[in-house]
C-alpha positions in Angstrom: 34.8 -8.9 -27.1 31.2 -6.5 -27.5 29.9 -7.7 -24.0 26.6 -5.2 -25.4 24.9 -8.4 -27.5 23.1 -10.7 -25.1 23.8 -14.0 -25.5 20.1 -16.1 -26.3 19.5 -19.9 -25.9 17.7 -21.0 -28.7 14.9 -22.5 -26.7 14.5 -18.4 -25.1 14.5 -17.5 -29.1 11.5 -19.5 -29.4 9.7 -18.0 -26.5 10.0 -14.7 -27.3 10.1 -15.1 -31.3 6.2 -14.5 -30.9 2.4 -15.8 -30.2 3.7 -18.7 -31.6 6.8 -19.4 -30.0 4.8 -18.2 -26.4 1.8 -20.4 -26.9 3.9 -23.7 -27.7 5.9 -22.5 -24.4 3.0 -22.2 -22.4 1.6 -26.2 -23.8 4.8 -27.2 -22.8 4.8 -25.8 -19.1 0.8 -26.8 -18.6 2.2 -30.6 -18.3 4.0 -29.3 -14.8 1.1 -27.6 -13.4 -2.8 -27.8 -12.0 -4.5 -25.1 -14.1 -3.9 -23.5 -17.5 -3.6 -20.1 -15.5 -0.6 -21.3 -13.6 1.1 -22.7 -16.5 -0.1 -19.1 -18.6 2.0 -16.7 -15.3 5.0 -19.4 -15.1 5.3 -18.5 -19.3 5.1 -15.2 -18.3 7.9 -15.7 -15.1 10.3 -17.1 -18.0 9.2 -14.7 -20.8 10.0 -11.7 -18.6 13.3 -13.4 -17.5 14.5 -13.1 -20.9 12.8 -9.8 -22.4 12.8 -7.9 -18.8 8.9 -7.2 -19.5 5.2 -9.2 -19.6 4.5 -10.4 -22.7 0.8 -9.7 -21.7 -1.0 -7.9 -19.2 -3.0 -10.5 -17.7 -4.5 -14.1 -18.5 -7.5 -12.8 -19.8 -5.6 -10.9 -22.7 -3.3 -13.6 -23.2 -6.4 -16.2 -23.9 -7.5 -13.7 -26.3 -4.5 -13.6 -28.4 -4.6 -17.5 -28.4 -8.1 -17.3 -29.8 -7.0 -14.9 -32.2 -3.8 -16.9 -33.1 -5.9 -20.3 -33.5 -8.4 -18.9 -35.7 -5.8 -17.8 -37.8 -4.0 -21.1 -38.4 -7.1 -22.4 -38.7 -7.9 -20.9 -41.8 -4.7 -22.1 -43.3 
């Protein structure tokens, strides 16, 4: 058995499968807590519990990414 493949729930593929996959995470997890900047670190808690790193380096960067990310959809 090849113990060196880590074994990935599919709901931790969607959180780390990109600004996508963190953003719906971080939606989800904003039911559970008073501000958006708790819900942002407790993605972060569960992002790094998977990858071993921060996705981002702070809220502030994060909420630019989500800019960036919406504007993009946006345009279709």
């Amino acid at each position: 058995m090849d113990m060196t493949k880590t074994i990935i729930s599919v709901a931790d593929k969607d959180l780390i499968s990109g600004v996508k996959g963190f953003i719906a995470r971080y939606i989800q997890n904003r039911a559970f807590f008073n501000t958006c900047q708790e819900a942002y670190e407790f993605t972060e808690q569960q992002y790094s519990a998977v990858t071993g790193h921060r996705r981002y380096s702070d809220y502030d960067s994060f909420r630019v990414a989500q800019s960036k990310y919406y504007k993009r959809t946006r345009r279709g």
